[in-house]
Biopython code that builds the backbone (N, CA, C, O; Angstrom):
import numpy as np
from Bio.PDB.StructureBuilder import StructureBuilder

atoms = [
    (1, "UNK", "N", (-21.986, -8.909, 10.604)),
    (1, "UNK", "CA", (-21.203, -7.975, 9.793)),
    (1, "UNK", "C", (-19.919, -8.636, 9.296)),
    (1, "UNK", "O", (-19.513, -8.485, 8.144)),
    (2, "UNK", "N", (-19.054, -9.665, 10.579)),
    (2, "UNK", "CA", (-17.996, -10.131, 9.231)),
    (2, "UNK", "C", (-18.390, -11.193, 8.120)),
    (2, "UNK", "O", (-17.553, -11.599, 7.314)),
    (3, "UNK", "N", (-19.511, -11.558, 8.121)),
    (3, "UNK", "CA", (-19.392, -12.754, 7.461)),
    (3, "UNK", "C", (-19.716, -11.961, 6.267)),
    (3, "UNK", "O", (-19.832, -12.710, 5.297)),
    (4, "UNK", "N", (-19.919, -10.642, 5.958)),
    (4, "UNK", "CA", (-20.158, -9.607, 5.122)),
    (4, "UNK", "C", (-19.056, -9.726, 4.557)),
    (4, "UNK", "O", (-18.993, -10.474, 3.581)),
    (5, "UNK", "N", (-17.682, -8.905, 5.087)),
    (5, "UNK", "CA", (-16.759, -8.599, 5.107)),
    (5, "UNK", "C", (-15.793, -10.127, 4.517)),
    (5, "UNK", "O", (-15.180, -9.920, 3.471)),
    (6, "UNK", "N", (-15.712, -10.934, 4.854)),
    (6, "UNK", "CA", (-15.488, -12.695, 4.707)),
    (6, "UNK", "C", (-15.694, -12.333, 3.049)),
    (6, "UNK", "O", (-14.813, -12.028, 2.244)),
    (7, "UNK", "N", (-17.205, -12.476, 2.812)),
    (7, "UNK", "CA", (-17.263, -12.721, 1.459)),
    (7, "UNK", "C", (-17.070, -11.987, 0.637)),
    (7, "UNK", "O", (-16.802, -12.357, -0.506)),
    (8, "UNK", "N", (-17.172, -10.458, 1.074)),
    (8, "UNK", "CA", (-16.644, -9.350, -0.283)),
    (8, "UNK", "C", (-15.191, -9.073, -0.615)),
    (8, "UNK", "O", (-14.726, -8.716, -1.698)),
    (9, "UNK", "N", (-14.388, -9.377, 0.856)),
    (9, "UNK", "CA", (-13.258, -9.304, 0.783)),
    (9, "UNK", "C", (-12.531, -9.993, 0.132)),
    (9, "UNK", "O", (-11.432, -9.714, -0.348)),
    (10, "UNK", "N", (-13.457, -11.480, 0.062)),
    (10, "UNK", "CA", (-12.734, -12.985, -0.850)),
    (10, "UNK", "C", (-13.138, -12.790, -2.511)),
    (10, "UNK", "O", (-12.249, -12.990, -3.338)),
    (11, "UNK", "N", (-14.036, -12.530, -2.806)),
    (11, "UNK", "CA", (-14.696, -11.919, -3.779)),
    (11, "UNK", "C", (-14.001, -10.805, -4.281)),
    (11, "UNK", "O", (-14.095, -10.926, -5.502)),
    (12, "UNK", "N", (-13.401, -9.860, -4.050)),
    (12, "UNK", "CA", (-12.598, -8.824, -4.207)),
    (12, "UNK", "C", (-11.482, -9.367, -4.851)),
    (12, "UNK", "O", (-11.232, -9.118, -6.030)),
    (13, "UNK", "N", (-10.522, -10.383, -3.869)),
    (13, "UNK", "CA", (-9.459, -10.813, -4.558)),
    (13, "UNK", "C", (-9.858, -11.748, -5.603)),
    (13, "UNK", "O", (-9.354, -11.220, -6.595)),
    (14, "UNK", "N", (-10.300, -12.545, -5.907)),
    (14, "UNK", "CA", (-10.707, -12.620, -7.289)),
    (14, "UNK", "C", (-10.787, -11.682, -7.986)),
    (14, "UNK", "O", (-9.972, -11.444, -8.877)),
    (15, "UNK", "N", (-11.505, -11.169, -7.792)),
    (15, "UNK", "CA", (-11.341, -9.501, -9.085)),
    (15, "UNK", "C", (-10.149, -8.954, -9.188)),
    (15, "UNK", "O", (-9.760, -8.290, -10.149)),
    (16, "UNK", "N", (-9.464, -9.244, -8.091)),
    (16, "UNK", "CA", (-8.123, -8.313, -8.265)),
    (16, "UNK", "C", (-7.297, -9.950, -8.845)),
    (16, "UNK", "O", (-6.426, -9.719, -9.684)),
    (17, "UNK", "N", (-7.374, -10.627, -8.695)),
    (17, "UNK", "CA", (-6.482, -11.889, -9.496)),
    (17, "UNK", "C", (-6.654, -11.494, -10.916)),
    (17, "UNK", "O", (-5.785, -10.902, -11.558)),
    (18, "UNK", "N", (-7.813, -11.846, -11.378)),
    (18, "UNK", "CA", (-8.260, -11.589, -12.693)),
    (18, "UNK", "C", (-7.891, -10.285, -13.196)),
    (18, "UNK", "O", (-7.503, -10.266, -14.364)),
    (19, "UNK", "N", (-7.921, -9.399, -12.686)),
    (19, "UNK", "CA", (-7.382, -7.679, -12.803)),
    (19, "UNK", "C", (-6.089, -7.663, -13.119)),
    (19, "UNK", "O", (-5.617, -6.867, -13.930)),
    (20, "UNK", "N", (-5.444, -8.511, -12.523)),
    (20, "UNK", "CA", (-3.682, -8.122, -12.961)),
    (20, "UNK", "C", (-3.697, -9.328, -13.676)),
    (20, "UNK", "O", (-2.565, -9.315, -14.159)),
    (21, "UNK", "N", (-4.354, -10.608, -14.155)),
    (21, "UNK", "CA", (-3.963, -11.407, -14.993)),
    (21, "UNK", "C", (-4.566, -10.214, -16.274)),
    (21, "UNK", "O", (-3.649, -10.049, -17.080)),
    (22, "UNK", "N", (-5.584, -9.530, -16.586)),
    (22, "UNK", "CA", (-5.645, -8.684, -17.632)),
    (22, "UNK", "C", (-4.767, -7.697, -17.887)),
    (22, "UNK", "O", (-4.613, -7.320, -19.049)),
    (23, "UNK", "N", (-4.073, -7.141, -16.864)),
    (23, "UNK", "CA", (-2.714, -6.405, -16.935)),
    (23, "UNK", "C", (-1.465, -6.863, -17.427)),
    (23, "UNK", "O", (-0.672, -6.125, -18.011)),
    (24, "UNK", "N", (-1.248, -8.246, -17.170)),
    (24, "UNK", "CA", (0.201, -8.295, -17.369)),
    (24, "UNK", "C", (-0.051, -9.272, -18.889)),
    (24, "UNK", "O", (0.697, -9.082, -19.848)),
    (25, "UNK", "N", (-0.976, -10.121, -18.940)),
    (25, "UNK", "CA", (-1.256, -10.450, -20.643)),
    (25, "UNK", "C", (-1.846, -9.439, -21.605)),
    (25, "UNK", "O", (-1.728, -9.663, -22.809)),
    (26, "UNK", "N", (-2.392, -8.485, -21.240)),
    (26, "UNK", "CA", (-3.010, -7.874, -22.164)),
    (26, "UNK", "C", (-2.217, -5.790, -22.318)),
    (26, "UNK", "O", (-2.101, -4.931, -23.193)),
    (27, "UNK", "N", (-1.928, -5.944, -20.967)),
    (27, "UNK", "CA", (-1.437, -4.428, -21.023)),
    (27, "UNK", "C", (0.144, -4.423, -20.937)),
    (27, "UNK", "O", (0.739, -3.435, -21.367)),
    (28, "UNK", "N", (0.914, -5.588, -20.348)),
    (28, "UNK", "CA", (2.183, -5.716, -20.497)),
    (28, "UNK", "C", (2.537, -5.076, -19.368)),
    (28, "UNK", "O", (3.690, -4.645, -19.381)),
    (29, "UNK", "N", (1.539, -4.763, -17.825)),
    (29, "UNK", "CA", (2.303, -3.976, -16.595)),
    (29, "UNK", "C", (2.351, -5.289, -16.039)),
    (29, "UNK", "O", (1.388, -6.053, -15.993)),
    (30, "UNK", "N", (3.621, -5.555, -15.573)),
    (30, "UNK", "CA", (4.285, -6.426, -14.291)),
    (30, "UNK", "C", (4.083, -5.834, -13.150)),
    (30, "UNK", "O", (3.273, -6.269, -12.331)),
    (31, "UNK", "N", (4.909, -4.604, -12.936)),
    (31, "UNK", "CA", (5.401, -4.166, -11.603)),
    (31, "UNK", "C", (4.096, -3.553, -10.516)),
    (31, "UNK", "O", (3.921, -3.682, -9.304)),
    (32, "UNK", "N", (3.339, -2.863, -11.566)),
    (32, "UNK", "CA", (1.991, -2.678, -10.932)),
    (32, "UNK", "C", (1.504, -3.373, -10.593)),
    (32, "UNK", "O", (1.103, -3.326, -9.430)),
    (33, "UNK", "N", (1.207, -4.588, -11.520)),
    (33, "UNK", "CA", (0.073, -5.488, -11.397)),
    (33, "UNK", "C", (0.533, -6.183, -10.720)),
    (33, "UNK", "O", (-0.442, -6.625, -10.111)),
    (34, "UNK", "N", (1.325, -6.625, -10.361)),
    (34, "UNK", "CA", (2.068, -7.412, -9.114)),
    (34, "UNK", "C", (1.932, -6.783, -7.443)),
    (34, "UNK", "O", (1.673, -7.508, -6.482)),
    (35, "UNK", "N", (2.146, -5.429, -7.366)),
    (35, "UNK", "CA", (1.483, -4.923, -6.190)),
    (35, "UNK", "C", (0.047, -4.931, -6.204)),
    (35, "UNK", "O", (-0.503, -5.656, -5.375)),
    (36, "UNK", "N", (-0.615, -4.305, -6.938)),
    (36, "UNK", "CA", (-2.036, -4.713, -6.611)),
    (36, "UNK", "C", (-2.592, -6.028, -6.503)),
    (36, "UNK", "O", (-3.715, -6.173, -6.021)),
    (37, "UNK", "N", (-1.696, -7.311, -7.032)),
    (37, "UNK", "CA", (-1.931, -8.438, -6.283)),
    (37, "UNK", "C", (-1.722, -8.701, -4.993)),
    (37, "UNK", "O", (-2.610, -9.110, -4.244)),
    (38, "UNK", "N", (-0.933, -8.556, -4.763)),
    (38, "UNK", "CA", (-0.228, -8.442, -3.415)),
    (38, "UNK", "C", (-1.061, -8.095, -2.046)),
    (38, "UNK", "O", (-1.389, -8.809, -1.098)),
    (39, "UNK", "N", (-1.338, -6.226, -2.428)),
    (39, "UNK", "CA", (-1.966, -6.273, -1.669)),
    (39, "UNK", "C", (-3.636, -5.993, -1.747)),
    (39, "UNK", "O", (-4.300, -5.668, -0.763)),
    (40, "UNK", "N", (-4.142, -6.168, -3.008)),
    (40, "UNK", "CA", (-5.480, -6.604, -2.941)),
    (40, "UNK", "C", (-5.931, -8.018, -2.886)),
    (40, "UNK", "O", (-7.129, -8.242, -3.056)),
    (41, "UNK", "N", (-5.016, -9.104, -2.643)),
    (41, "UNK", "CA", (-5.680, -10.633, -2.197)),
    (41, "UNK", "C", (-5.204, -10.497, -0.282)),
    (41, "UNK", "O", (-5.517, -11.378, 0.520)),
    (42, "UNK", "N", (-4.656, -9.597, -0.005)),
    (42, "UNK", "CA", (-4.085, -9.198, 1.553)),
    (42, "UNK", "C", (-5.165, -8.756, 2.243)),
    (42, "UNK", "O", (-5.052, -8.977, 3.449)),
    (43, "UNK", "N", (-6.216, -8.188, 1.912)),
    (43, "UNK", "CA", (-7.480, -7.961, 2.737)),
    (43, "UNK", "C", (-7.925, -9.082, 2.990)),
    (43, "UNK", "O", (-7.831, -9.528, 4.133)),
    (44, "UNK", "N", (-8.620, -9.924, 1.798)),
    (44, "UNK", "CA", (-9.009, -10.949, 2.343)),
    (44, "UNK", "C", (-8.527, -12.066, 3.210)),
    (44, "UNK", "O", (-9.321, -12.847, 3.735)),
    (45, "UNK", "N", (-7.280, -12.146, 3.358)),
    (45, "UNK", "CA", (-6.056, -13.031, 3.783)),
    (45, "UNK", "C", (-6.163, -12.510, 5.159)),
    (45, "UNK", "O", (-6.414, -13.392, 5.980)),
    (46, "UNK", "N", (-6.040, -11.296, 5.644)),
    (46, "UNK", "CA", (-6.570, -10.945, 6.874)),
    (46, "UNK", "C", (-7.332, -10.858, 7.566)),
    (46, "UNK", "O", (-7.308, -10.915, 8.795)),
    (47, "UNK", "N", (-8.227, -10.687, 6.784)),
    (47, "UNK", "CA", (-10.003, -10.571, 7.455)),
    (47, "UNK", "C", (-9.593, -12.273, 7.983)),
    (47, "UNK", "O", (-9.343, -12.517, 9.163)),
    (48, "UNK", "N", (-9.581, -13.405, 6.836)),
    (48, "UNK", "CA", (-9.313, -14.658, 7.287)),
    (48, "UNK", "C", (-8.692, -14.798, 8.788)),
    (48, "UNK", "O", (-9.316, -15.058, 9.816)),
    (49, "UNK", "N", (-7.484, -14.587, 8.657)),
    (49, "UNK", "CA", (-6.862, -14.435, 9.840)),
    (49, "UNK", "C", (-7.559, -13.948, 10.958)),
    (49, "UNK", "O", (-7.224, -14.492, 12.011)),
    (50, "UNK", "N", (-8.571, -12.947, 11.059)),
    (50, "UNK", "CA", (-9.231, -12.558, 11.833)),
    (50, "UNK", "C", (-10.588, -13.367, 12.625)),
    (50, "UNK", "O", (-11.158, -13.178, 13.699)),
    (51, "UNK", "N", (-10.756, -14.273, 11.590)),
    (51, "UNK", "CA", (-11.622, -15.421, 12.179)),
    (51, "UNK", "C", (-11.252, -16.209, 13.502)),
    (51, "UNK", "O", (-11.989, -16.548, 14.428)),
    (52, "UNK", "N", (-10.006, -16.386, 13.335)),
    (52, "UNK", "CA", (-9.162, -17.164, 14.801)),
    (52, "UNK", "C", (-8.587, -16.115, 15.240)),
    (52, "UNK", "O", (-7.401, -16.439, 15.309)),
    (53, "UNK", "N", (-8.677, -15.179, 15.542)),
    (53, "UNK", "CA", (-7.835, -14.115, 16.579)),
    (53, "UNK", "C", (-8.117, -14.760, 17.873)),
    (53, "UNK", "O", (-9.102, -15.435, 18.172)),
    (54, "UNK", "N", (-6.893, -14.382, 18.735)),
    (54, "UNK", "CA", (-6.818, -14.875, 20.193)),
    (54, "UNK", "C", (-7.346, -13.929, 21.236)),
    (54, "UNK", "O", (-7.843, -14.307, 22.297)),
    (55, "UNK", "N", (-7.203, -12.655, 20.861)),
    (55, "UNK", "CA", (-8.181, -11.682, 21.057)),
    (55, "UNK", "C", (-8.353, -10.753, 20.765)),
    (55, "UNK", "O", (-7.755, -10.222, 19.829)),
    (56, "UNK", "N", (-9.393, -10.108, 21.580)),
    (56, "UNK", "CA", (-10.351, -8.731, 20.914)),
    (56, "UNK", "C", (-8.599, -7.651, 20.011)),
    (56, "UNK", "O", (-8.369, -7.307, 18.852)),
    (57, "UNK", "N", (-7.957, -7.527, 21.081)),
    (57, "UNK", "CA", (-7.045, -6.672, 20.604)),
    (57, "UNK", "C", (-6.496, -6.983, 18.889)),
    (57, "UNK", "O", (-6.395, -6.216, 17.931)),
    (58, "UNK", "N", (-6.210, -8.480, 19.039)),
    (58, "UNK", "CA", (-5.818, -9.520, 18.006)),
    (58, "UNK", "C", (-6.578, -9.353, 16.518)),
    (58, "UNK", "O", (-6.278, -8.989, 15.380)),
    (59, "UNK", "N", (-7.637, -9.802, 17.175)),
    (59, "UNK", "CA", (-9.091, -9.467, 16.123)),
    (59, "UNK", "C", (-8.609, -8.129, 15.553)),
    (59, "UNK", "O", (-7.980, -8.148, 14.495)),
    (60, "UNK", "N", (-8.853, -6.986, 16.164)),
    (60, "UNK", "CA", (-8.517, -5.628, 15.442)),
    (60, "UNK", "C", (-7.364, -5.115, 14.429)),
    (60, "UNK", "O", (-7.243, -4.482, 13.380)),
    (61, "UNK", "N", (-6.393, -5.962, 15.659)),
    (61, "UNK", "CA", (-5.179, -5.668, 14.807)),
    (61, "UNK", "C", (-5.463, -6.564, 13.076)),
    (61, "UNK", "O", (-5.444, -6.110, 11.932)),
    (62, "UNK", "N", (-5.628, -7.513, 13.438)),
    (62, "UNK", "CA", (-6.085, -8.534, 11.902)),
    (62, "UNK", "C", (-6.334, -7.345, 10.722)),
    (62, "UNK", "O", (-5.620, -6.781, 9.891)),
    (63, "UNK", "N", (-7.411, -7.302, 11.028)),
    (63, "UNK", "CA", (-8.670, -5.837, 10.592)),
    (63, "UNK", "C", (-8.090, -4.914, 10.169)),
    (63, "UNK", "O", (-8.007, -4.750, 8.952)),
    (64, "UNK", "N", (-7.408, -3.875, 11.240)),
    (64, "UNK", "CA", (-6.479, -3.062, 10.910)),
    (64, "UNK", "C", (-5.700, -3.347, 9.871)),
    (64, "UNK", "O", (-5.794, -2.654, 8.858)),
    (65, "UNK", "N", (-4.809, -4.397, 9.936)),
    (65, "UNK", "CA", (-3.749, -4.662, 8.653)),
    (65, "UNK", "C", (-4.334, -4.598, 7.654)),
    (65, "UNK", "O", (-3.878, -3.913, 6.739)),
    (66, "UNK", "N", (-5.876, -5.495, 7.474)),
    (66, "UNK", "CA", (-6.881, -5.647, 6.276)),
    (66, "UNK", "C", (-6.944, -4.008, 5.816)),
    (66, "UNK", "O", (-6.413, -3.621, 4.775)),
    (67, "UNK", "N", (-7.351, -3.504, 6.337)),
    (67, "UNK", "CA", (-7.656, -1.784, 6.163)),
    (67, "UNK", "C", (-6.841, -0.951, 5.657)),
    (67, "UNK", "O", (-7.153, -0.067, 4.860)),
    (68, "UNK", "N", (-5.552, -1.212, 6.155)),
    (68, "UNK", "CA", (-4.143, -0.323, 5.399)),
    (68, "UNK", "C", (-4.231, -0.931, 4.054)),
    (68, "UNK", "O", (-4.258, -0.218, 3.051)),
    (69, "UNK", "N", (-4.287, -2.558, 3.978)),
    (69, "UNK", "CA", (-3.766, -2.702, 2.797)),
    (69, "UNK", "C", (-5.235, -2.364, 1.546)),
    (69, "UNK", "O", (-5.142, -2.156, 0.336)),
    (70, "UNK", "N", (-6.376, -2.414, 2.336)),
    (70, "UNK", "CA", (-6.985, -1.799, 1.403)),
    (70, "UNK", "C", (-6.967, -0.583, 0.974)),
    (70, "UNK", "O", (-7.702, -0.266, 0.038)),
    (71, "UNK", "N", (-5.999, 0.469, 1.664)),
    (71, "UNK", "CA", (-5.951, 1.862, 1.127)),
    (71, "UNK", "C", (-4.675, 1.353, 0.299)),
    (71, "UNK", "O", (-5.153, 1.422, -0.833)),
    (72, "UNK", "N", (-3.242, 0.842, 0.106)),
    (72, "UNK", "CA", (-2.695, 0.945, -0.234)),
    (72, "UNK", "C", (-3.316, 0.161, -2.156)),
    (72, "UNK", "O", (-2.919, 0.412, -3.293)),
    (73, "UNK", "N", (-4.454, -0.841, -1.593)),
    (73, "UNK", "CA", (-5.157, -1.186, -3.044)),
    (73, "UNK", "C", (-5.812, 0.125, -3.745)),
    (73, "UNK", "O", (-5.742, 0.329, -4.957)),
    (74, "UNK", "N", (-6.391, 0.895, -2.917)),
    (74, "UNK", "CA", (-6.891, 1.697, -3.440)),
    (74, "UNK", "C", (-5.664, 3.152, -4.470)),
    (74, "UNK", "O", (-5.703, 3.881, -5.461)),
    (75, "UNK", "N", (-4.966, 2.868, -3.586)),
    (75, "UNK", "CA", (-3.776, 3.959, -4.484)),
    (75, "UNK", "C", (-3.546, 3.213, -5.825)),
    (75, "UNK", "O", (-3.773, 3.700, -6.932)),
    (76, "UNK", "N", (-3.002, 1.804, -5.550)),
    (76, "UNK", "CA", (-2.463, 1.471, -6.804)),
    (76, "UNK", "C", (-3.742, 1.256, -7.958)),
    (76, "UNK", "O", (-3.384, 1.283, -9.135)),
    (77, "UNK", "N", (-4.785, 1.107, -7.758)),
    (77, "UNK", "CA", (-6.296, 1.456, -8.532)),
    (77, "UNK", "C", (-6.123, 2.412, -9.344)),
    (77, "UNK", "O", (-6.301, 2.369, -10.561)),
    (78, "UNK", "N", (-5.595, 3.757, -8.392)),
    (78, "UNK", "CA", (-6.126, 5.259, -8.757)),
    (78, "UNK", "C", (-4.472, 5.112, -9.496)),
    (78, "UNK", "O", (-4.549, 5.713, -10.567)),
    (79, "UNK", "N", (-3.376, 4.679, -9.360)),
    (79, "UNK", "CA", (-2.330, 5.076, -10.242)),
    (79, "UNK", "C", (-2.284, 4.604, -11.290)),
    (79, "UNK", "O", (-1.728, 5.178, -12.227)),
    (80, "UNK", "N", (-3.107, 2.926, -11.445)),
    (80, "UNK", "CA", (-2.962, 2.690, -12.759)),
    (80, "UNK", "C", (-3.924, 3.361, -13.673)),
    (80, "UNK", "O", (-3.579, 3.768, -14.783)),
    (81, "UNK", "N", (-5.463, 3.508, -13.079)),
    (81, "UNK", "CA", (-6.352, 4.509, -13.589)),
    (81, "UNK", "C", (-5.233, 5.762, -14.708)),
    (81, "UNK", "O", (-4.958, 5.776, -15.908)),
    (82, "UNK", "N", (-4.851, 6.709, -13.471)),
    (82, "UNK", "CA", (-4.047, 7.546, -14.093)),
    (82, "UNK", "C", (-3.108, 7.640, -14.970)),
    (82, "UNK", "O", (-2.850, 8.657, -15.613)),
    (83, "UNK", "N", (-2.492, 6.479, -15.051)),
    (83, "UNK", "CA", (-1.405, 5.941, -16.234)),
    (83, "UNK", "C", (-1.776, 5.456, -17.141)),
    (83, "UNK", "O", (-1.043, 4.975, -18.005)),
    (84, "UNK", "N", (-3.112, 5.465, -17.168)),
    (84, "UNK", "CA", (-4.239, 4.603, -18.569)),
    (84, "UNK", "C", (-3.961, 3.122, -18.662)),
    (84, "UNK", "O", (-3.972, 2.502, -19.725)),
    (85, "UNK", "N", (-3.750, 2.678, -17.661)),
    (85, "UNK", "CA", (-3.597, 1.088, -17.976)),
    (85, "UNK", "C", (-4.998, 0.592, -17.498)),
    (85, "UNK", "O", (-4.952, -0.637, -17.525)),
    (86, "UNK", "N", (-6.419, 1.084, -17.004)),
    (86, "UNK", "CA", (-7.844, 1.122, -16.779)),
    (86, "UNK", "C", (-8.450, 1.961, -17.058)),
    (86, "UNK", "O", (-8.557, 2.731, -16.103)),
    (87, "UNK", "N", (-9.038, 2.335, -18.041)),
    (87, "UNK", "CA", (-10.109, 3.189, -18.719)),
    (87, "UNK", "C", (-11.337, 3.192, -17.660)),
    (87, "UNK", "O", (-11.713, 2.309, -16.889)),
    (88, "UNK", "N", (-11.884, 4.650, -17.925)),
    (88, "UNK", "CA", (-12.990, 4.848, -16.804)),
    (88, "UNK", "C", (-13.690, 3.655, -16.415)),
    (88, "UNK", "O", (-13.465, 3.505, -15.214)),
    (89, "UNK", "N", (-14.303, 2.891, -16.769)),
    (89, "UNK", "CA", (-15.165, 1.881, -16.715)),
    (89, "UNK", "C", (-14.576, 0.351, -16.060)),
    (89, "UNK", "O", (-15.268, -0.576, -15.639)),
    (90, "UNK", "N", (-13.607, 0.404, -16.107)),
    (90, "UNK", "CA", (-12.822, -0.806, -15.324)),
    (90, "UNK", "C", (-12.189, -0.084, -14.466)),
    (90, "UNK", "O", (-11.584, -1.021, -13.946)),
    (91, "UNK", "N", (-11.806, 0.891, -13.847)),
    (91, "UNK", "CA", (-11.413, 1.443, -13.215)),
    (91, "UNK", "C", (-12.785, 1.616, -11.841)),
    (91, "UNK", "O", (-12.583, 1.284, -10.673)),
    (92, "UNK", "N", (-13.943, 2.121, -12.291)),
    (92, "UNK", "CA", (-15.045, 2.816, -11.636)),
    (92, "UNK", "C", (-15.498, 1.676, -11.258)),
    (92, "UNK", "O", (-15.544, 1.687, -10.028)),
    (93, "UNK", "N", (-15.960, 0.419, -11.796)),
    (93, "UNK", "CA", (-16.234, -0.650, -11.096)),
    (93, "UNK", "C", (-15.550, -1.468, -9.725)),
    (93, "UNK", "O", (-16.004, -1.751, -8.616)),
    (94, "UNK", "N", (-14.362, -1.667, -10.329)),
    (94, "UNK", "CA", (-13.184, -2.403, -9.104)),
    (94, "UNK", "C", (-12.979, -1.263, -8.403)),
    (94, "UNK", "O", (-12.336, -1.497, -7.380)),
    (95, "UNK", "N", (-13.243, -0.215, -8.529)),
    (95, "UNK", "CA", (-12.566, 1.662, -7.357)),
    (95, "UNK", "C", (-14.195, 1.392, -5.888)),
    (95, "UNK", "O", (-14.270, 1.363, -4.660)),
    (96, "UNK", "N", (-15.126, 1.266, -7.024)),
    (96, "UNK", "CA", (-16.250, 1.289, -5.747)),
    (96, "UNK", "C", (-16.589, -0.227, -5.026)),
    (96, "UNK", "O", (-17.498, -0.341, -4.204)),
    (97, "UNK", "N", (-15.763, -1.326, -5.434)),
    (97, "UNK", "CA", (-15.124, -2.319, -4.787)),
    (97, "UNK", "C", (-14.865, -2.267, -3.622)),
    (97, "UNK", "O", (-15.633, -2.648, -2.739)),
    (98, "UNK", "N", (-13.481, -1.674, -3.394)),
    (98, "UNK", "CA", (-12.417, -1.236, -3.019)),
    (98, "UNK", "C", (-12.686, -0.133, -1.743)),
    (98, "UNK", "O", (-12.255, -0.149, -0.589)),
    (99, "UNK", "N", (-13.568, 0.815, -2.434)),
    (99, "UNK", "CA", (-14.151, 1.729, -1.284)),
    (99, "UNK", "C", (-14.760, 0.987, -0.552)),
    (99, "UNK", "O", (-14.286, 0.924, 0.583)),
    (100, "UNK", "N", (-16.219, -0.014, -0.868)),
    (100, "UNK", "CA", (-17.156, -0.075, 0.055)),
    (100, "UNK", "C", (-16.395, -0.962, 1.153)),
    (100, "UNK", "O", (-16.836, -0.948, 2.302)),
    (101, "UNK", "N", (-15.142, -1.819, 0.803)),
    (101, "UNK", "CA", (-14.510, -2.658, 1.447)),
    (101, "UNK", "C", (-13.712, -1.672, 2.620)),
    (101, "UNK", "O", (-13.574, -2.162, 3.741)),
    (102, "UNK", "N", (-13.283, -0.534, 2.407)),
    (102, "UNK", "CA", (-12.497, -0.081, 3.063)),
    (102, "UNK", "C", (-13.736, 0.569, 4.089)),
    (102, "UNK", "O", (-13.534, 0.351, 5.284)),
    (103, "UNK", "N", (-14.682, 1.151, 3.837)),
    (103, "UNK", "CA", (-15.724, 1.844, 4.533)),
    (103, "UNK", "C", (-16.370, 0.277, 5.711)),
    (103, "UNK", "O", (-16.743, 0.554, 6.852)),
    (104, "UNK", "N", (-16.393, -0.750, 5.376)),
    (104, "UNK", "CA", (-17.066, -1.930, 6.020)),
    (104, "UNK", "C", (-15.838, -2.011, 6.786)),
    (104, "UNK", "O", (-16.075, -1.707, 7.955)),
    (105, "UNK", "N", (-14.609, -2.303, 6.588)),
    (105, "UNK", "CA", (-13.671, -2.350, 7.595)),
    (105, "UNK", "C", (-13.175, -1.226, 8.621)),
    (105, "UNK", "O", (-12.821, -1.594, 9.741)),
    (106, "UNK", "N", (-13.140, -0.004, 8.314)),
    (106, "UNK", "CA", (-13.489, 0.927, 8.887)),
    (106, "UNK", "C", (-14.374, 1.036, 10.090)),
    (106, "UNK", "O", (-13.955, 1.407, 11.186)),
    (107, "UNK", "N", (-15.933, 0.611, 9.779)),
    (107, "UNK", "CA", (-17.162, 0.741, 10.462)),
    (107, "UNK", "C", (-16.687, -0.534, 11.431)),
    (107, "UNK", "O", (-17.051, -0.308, 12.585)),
    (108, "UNK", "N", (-16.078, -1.636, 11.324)),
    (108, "UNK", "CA", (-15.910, -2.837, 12.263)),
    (108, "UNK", "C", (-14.954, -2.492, 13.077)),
    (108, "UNK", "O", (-14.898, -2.787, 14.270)),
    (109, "UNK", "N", (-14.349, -2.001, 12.602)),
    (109, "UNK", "CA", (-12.439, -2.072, 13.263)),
    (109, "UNK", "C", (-13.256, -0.426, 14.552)),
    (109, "UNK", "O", (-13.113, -0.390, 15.774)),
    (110, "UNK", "N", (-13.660, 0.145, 14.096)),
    (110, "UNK", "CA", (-14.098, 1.181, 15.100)),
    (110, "UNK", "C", (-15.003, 0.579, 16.288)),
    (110, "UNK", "O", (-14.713, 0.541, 17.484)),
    (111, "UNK", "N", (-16.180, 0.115, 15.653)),
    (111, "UNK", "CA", (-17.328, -0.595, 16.488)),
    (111, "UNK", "C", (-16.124, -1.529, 17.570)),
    (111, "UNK", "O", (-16.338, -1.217, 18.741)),
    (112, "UNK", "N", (-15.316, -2.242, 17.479)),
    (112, "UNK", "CA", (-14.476, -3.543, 18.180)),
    (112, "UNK", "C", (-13.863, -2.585, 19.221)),
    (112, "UNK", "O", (-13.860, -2.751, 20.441)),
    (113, "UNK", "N", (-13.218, -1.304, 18.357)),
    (113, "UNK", "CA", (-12.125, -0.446, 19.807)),
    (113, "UNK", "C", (-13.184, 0.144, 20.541)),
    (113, "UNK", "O", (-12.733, 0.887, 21.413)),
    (114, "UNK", "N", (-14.643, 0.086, 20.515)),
    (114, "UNK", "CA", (-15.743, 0.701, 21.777)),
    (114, "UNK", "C", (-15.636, 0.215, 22.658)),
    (114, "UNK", "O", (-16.329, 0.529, 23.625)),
]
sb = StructureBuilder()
sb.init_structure("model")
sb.init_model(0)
sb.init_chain("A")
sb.init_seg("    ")
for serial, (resi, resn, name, xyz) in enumerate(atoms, 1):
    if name == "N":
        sb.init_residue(resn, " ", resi, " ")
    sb.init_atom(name, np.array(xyz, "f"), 0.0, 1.0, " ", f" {name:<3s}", serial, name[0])
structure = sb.get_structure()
């Protein structure tokens, strides 16, 4: 299951690189597109981190951090959505991204505290 998580999560931030490089050349948002960099290349950066955890507790916590910051990706998704800086269709693609990532970290980070 992480090596799942490894690659969608790394895969993700690419999309989200490319996502705010289409934002800030093409739509003119900085301030947004700069948090959703931030913390949509931060999942994967953690999950990473989570590869060498020292332990189980360690491991989770990793995970955990991965998990917040994927909800906090997911807000800034749904705010730029709402501000029209992503039309349904770029929005609905990178949104069910974003979910299945948060639902896979979810399902791990629970399974680890059993």
């Amino acid at each position: 299951m992480e090596k799942v998580i490894q690659t969608k999560s790394f895969q993700f931030a690419l999309r989200i690189i490319k996502l705010c490089n289409y934002l800030q050349t093409t739509k003119h948002e900085f301030i947004m597109a700069k948090q959703l960099l931030r913390c949509g290349t931060s999942i994967g950066a953690n999950v990473a981190e989570s590869e060498h955890a020292q332990s189980r507790a360690d491991f989770c916590s990793k995970l955990n951090i991965a998990l917040k910051e994927a909800a906090e990706t997911d807000y800034w998704l749904r705010l730029l959505h709402e501000a029209s800086y992503l039309n349904e269709t770029e929005f609905q693609s990178v949104y069910a991204d974003c979910k299945e990532i948060e639902r896979l970290l979810a399902s791990i980070v629970k399974t680890v505290k059993i």
